[in-house]
KEKE-3310 file (N, C-alpha, C; in steps of 0.2 Angstrom, whole numbers, plus 5000, padded with zeros to 4 digits):
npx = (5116:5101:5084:5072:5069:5057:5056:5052:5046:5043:5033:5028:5040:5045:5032:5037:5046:5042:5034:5042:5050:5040:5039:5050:5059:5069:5085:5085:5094:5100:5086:5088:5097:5094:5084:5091:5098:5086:5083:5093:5088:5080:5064:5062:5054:5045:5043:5052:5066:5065:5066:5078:5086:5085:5093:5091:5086:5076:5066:5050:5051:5056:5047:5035:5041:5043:5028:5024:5027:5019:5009:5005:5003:5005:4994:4997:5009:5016:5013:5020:5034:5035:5033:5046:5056:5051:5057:5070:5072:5069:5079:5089:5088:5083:5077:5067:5056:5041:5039:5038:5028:5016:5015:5012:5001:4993:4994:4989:4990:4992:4980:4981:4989:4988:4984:4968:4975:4986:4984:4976:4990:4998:4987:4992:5005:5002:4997:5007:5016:5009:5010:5023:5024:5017:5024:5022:5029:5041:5052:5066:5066:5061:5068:5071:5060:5056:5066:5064:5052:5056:5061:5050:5043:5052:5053:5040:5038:5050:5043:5030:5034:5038:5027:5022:5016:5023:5031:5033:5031:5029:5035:5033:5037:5035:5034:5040:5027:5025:5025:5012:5009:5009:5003:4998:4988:4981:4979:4966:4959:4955:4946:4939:4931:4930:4921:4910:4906:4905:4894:4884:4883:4879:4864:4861:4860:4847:4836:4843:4839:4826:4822:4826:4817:4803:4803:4803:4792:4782:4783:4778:4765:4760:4763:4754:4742:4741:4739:4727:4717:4718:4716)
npy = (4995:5001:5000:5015:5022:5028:5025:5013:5003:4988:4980:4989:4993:4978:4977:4986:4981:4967:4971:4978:4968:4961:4966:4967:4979:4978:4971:4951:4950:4961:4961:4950:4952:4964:4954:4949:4958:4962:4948:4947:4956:4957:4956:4949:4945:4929:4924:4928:4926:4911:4910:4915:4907:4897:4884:4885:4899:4903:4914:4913:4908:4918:4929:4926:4925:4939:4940:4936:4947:4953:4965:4984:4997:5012:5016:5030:5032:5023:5024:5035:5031:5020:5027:5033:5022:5020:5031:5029:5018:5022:5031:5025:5015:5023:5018:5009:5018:5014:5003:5010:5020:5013:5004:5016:5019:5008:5004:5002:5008:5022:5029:5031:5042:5051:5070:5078:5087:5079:5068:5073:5078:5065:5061:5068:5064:5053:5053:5064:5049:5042:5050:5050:5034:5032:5038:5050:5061:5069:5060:5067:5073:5063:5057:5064:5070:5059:5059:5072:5070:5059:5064:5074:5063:5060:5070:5070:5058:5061:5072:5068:5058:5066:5069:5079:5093:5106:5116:5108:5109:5102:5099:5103:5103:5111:5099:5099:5088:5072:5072:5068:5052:5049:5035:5031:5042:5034:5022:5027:5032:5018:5010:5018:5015:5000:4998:5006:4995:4986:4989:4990:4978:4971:4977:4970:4958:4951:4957:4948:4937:4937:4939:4925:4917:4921:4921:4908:4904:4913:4909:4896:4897:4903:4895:4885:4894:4892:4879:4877:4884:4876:4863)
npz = (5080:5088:5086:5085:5101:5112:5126:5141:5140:5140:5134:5123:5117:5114:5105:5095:5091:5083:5075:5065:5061:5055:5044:5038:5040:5050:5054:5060:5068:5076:5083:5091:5099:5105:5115:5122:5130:5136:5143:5152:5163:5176:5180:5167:5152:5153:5141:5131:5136:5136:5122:5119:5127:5118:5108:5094:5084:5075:5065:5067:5080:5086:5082:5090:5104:5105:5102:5114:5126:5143:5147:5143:5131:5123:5109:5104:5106:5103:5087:5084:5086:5076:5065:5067:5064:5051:5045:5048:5040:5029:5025:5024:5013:5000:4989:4993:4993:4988:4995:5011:5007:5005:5015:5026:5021:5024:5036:5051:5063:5058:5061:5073:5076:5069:5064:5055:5047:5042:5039:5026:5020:5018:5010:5001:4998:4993:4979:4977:4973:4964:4954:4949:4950:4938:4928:4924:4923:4915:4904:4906:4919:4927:4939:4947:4950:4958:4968:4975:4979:4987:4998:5004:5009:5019:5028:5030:5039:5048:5054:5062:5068:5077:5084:5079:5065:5062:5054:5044:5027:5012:4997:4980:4965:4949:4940:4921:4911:4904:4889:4876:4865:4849:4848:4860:4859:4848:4855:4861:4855:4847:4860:4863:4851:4853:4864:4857:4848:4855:4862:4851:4848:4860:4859:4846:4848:4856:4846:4834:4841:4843:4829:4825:4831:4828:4814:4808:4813:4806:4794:4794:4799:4787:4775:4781:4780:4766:4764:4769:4762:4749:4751)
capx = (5111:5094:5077:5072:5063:5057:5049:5056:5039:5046:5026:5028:5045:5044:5028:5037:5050:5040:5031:5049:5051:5036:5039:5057:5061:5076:5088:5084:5101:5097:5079:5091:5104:5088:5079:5099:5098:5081:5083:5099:5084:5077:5059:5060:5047:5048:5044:5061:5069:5064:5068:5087:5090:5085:5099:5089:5083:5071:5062:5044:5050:5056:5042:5032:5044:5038:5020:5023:5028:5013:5007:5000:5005:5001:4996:4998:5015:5020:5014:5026:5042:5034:5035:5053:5056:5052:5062:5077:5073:5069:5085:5097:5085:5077:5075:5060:5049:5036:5037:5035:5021:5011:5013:5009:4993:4987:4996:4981:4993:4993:4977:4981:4995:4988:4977:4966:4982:4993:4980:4979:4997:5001:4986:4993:5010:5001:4994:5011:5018:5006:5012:5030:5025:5014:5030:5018:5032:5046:5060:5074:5064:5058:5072:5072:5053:5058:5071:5060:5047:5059:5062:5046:5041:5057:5054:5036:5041:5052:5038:5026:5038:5039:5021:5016:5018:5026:5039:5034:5030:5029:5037:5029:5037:5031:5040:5036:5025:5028:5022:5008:5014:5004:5001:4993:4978:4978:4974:4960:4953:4954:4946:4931:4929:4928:4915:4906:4905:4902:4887:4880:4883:4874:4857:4857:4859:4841:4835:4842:4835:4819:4822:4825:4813:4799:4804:4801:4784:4777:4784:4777:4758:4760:4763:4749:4737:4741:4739:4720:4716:4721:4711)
capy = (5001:5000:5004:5021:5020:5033:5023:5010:4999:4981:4976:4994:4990:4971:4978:4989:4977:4962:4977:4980:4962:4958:4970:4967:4982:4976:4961:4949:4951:4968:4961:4945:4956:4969:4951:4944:4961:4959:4941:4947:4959:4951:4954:4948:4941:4920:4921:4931:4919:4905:4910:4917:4900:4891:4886:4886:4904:4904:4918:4912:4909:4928:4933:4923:4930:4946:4943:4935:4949:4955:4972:4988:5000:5019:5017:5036:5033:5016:5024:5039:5026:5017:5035:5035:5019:5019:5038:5027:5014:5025:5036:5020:5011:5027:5014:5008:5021:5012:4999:5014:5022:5006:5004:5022:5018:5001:5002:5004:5014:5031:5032:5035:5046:5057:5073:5077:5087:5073:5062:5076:5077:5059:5055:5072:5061:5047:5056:5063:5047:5037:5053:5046:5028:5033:5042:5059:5066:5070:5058:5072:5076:5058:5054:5071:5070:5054:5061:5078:5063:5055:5068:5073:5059:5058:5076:5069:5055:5065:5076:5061:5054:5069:5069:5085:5092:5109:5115:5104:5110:5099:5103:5101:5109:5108:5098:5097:5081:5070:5073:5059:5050:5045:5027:5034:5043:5028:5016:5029:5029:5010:5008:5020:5009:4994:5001:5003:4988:4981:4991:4989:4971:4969:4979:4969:4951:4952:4956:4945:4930:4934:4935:4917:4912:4923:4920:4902:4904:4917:4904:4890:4899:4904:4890:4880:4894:4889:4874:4875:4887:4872:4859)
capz = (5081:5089:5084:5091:5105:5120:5131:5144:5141:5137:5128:5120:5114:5109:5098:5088:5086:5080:5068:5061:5058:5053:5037:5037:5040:5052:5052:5066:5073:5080:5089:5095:5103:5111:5118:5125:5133:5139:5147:5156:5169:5184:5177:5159:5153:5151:5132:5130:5143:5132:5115:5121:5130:5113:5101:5086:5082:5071:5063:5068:5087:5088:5083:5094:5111:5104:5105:5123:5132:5143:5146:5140:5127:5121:5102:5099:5105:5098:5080:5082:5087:5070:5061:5066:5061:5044:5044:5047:5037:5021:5026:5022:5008:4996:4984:4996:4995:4988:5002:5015:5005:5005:5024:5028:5018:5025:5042:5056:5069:5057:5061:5080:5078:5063:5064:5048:5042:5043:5035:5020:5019:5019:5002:4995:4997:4990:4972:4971:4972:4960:4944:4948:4949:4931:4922:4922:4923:4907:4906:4909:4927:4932:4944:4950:4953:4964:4972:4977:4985:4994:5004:5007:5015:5025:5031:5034:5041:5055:5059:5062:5074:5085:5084:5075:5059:5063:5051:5038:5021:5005:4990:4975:4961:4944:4934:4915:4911:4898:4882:4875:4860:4844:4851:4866:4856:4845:4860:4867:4849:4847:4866:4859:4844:4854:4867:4853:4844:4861:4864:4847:4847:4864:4857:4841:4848:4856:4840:4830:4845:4840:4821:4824:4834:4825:4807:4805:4814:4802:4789:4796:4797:4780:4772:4783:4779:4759:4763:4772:4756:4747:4754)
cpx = (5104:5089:5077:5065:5063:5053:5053:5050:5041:5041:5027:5034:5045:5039:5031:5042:5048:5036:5037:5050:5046:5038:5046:5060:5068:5078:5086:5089:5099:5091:5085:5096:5097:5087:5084:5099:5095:5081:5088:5094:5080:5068:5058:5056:5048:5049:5052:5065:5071:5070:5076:5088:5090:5091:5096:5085:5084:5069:5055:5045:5053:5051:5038:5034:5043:5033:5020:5022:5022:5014:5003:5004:5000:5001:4997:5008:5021:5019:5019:5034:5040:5037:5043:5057:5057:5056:5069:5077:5074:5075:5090:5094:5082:5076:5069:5055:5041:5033:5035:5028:5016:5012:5011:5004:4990:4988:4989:4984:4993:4986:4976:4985:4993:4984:4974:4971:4987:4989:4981:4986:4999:4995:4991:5001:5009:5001:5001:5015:5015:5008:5018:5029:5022:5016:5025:5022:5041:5050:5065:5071:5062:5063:5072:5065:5052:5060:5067:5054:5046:5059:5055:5044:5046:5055:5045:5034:5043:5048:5036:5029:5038:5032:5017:5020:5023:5032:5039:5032:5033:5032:5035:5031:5036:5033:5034:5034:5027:5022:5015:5009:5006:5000:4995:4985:4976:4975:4967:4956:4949:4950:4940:4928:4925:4923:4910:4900:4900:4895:4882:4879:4877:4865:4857:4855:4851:4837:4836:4838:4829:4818:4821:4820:4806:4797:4801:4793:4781:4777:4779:4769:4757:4758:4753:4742:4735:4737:4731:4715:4714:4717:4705)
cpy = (4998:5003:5010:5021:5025:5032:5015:5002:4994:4979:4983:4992:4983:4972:4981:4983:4970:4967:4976:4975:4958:4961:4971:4973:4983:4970:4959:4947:4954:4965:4954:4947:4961:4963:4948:4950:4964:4953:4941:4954:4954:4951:4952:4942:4934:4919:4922:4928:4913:4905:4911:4909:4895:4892:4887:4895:4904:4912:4920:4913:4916:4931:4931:4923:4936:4948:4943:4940:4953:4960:4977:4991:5006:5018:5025:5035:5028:5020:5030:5035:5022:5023:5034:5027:5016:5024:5032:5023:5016:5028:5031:5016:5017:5022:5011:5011:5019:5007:5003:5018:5017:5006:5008:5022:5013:5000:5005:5010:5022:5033:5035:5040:5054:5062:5074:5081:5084:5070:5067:5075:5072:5058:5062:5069:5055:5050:5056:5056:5040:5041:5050:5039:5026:5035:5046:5064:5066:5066:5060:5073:5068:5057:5059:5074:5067:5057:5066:5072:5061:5058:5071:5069:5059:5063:5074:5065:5057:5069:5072:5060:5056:5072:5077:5089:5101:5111:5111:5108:5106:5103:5100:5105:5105:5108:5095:5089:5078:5070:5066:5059:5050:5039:5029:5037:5039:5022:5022:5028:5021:5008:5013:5015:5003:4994:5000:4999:4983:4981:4991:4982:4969:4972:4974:4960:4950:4953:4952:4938:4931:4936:4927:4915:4916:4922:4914:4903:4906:4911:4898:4891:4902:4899:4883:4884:4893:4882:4871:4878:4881:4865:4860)
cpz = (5083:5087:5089:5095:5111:5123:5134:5145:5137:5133:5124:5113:5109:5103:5092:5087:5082:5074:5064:5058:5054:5044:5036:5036:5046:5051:5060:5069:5076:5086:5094:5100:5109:5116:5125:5132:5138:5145:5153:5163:5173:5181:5171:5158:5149:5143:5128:5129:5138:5129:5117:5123:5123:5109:5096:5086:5076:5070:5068:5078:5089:5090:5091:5102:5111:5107:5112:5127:5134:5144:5142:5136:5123:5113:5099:5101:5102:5090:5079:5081:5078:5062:5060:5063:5053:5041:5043:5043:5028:5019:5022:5015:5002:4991:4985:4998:4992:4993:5007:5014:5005:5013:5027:5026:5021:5032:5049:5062:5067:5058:5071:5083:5072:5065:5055:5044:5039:5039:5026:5018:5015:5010:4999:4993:4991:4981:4970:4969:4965:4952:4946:4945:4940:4926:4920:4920:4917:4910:4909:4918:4931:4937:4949:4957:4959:4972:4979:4984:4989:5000:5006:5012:5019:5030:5036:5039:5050:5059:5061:5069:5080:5087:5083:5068:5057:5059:5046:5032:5016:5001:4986:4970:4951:4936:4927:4915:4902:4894:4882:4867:4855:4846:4857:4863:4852:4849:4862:4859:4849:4852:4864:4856:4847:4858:4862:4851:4849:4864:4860:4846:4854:4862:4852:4843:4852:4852:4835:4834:4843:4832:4820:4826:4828:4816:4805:4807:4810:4795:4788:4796:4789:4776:4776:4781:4770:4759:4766:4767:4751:4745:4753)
residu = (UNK:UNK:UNK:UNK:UNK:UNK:UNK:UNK:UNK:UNK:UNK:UNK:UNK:UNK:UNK:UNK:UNK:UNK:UNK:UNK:UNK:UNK:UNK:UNK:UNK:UNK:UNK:UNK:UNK:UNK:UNK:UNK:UNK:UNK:UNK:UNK:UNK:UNK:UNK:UNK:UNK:UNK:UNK:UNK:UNK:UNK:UNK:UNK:UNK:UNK:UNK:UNK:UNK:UNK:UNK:UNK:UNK:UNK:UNK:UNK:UNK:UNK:UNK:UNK:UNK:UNK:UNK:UNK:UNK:UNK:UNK:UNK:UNK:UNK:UNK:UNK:UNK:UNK:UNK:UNK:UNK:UNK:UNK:UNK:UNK:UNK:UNK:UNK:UNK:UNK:UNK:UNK:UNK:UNK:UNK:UNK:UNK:UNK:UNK:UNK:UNK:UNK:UNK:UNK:UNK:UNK:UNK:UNK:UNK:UNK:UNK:UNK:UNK:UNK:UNK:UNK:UNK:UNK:UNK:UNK:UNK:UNK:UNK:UNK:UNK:UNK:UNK:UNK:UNK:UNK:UNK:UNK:UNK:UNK:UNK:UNK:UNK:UNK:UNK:UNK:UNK:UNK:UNK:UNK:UNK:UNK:UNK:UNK:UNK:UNK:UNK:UNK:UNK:UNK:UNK:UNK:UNK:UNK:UNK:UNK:UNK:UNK:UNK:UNK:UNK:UNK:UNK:UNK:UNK:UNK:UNK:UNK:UNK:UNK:UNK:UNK:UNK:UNK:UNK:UNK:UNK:UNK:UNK:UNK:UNK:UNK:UNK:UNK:UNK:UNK:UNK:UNK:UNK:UNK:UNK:UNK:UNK:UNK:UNK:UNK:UNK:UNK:UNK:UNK:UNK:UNK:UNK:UNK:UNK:UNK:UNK:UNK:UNK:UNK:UNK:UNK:UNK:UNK:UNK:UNK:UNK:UNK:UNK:UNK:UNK:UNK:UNK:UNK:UNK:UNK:UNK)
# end
């Protein structure tokens, strides 16, 4: 199975698939079998050429046939082939939804492909993913809450890819949260307390440094002025 790709743009292509690999989101069998199939066109590009001729396939020299090949490339329509991408890779891995949601957050191509709805969309996917990853949500319902999540993104996901959001709607339904325990209001107490202590400790200790330094002084003319009395 091949990455999905709609576009005949060999520096296009090779991008996304050094992207895929980079974040392991393919096996490099797959890119080894596209480069085999590359190398066998009359213009393929020498980096390709290379790496296919070499016995030893490496990792690093994949990649590095990858970056070779030259050209130009559309980033709004490399980030929708990315879009689909990670649809497929979410589709057969749900247990990597927090891998895809970390790379729909840091990855620099959603910002070519997205408009500000997609951008909304996408943190309001984030928030709900952080009451999941927080167990916000009751025991009986967490996996459920998950489940509901995953397909969100998959759905948002698909839209993304076909580069508009059409059709999409979120679901968001609104599962009881969990309870807070005894323990829970005893750590915010305790966590008051120490504030506190912390805030009254910092006012007193400049006070007591000039107790010290001030005290023996008065002591000290005290006594000398007994002592000039005295005399």
């Amino acid at each position: 199975m091949s990455l999905p790709s709609s576009t005949d743009n060999l520096k296009q292509t090779a991008e996304l698939y050094r992207w895929a690999l980079e974040h392991s989101l393919i096996d490099s069998q797959e890119v080894w079998r596209w480069c085999e199939q590359v190398a066998q066109q009359s213009n393929a590009p020498q980096s390709v050429v290379r790496a296919v001729q070499s016995p030893r396939r490496w990792h690093d020299s994949l990649l590095n046939a990858l970056t070779g090949v030259q050209g130009e490339c559309d980033p709004a329509s490399l980030a929708r082939e990315g879009f689909a991408v990670l649809h497929r890779y979410l589709e057969g891995a749900p247990h990597e939804l927090l891998t895809v949601l970390r790379l729909l957050r840091r990855e620099p191509f959603c910002d070519a492909a997205l408009d500000e709805r997609a951008r909304t969309e996408l943190a309001a996917l984030q928030k709900q993913w952080s009451a999941v990853l927080n167990k916000a949500y009751a025991p009986e319902v967490h996996e459920q809450a998950r489940q509901e999540l995953t397909a969100n993104v998959l759905s948002f996901l698909q839209h993304a890819a076909r580069g508009e959001l059409n059709g999409y709607e979120r679901r968001e339904t609104a599962w009881p949260r969990a309870k807070k325990t005894r323990l829970f209001y005893l750590t915010c107490v305790l966590a008051v307390l120490c504030v506190v202590f912390v805030v009254l400790l910092c006012l007193a200790m400049p006070l007591g440094l000039v107790a010290i330094l001030v005290v023996p002084w008065c002591i000290r003319q005290y006594y000398m002025a007994k002592w000039a009395e005295s005399g």
